[in-house]
C-alpha positions in Angstrom: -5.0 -16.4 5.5 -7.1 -13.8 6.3 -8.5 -14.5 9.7 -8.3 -10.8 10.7 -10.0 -9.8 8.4 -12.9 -12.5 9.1 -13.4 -11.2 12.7 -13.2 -7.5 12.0 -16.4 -8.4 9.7 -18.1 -10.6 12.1 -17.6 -7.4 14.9 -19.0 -5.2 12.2 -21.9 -7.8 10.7 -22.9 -8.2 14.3 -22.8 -4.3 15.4 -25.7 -3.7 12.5 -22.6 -2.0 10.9 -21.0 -2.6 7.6 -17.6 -3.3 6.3 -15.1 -1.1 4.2 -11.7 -2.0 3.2 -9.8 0.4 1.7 -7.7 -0.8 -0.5 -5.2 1.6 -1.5 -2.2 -1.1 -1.4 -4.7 -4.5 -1.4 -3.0 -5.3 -4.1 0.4 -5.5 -2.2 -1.9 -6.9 0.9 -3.0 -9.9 -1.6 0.9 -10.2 -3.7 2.2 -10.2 -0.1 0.0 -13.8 1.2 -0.9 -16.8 0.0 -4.7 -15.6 -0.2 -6.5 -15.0 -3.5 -8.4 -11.9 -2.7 -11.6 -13.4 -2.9 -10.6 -15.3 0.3 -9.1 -12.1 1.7 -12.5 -9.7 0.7 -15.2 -11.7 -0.5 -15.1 -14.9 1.8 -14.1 -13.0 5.0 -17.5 -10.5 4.9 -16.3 -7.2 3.8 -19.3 -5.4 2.5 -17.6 -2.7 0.1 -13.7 -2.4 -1.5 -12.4 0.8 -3.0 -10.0 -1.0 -5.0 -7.3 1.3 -5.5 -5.1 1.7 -8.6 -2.7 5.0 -8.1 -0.6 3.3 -5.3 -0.4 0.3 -8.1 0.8 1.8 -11.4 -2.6 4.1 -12.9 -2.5 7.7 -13.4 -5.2 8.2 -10.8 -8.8 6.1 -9.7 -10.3 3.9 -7.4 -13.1 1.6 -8.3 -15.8 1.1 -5.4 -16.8 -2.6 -5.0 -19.3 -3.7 -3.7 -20.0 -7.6 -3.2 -23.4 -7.0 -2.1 -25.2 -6.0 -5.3 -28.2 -4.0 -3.0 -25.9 -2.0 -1.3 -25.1 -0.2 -4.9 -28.3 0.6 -5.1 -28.1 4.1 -4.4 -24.2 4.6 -5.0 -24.9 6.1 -8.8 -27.1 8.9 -7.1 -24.6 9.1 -4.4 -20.8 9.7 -6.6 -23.0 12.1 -8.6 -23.9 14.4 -5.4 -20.5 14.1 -3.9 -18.6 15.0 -7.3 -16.9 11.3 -7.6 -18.4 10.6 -10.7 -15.6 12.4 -13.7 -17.1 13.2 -16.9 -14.2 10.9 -18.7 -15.0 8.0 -16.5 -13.4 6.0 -19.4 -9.6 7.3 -19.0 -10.2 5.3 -14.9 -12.0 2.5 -16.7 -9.1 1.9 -19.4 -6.6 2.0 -16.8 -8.2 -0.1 -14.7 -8.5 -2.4 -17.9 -5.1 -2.7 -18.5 -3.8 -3.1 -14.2 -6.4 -6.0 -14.5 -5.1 -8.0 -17.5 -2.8 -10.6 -17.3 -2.8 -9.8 -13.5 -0.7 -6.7 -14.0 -2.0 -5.6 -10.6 -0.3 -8.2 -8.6 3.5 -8.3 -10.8 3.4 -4.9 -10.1 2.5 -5.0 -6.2 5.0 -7.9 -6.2 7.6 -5.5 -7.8 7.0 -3.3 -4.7 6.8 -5.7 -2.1 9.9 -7.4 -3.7 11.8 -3.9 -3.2 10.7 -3.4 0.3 12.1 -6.8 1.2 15.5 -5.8 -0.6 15.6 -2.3 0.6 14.9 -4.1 4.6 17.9 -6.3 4.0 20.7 -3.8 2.8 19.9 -1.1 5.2 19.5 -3.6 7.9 23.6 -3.8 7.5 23.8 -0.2 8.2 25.4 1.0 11.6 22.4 3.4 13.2 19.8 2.0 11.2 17.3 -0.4 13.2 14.6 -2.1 11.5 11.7 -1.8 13.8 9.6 -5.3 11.7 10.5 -7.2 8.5 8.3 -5.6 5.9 5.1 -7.3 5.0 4.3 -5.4 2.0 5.9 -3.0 0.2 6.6 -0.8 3.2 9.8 -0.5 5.3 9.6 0.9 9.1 13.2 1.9 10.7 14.6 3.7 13.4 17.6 6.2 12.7 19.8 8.2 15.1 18.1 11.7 15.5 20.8 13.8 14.7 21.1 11.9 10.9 16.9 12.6 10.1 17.0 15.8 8.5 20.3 15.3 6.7 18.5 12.2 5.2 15.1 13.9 4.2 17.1 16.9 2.8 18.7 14.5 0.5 15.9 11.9 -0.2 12.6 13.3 1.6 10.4 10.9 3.5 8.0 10.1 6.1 9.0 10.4 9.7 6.7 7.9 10.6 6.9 9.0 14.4 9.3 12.2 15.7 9.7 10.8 18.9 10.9 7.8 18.6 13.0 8.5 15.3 10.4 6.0 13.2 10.8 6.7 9.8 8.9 5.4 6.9 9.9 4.0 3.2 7.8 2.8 0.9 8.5 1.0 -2.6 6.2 1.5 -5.5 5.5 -0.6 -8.4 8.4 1.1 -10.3 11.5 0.7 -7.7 14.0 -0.5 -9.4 17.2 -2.7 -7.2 19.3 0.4 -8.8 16.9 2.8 -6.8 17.3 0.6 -3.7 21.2 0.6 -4.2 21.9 4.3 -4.6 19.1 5.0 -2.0 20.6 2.2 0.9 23.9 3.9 0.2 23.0 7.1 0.5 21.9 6.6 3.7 25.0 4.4 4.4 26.8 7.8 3.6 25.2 10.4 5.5 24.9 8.1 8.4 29.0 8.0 8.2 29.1 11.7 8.1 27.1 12.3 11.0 
């Protein structure tokens, strides 16, 4: 399940180079496969995780993992000189408690991925709209007709993913609700008629 991410550490491991994941959205990355993520991180090779929670339901932190306890050696000197280390380290820690218990961590990243899959099937039925992949995670990549962009961001505001080729980008967070997905699908269903 996570053969990618197995060869990516091999090229690394056998470069003399290390490898980081970050992992802003591994939680929706691990939610979105049949992989545990100690087969995704631990058993493929990566070196070092920043394990992101403010993509995944905290008020802001990452935690830095590394699965190699010698490369942490000097990381304590290290946040300290490049100002990562907050004087209320505990208001990251207790967060990180709470996404961590009763797997919190993947529900929510399910929630997201959940939406994404549910936003990608009503907007498919759209006229204009063209999804460019079924979403994987919690992320939906579609194609709209040029002229209906900036009516769309002016109501909702998004990513144009890339100008040229009209790719826009929607994303679904742990606290999309089908509600959000409805009103949002048909707004786009709306202005899309309009223009």
């Amino acid at each position: 399940c996570a053969d990618e991410i197995a060869d990516l550490a091999d090229a690394c491991h056998a470069a003399g180079l290390l490898l980081h994941v970050d992992g802003a959205r591994v939680a929706n990355a691990v939610a979105a496969t049949d992989c545990s993520a100690a087969a995704m991180l631990v058993e493929t090779g990566v070196d070092v995780l920043t394990f992101g929670g403010t993509k995944n339901g905290m008020m802001f932190g990452e935690a830095v993992i590394f699965f190699q306890p010698e490369l942490a050696e000097h990381a304590r000197f290290i946040r300290k000189q490049s100002a990562q280390l907050p004087s209320k380290m505990r208001y990251i820690a207790a967060q990180f408690s709470a996404l961590l218990d009763d797997n919190l961590w993947l529900r929510n990243a399910g929630q997201a991925n959940a939406m994404a899959q549910l936003l990608a099937h009503k907007v498919a039925k759209i006229p204009g709209v063209e999804l460019q992949r079924l979403p994987e995670s919690n992320a939906v990549f579609a194609s709209l007709p040029p002229h209906a962009i900036l009516p769309l961001v002016e109501w909702s505001p998004f990513y144009v993913w890339d100008p040229e080729s009209n790719l826009v980008r929607w994303v679904c967070s742990y606290d999309t609700t089908e509600e959000d997905v409805g009103v949002f699908s048909a707004g786009i269903a709306r202005i899309l008629s309009d223009h």
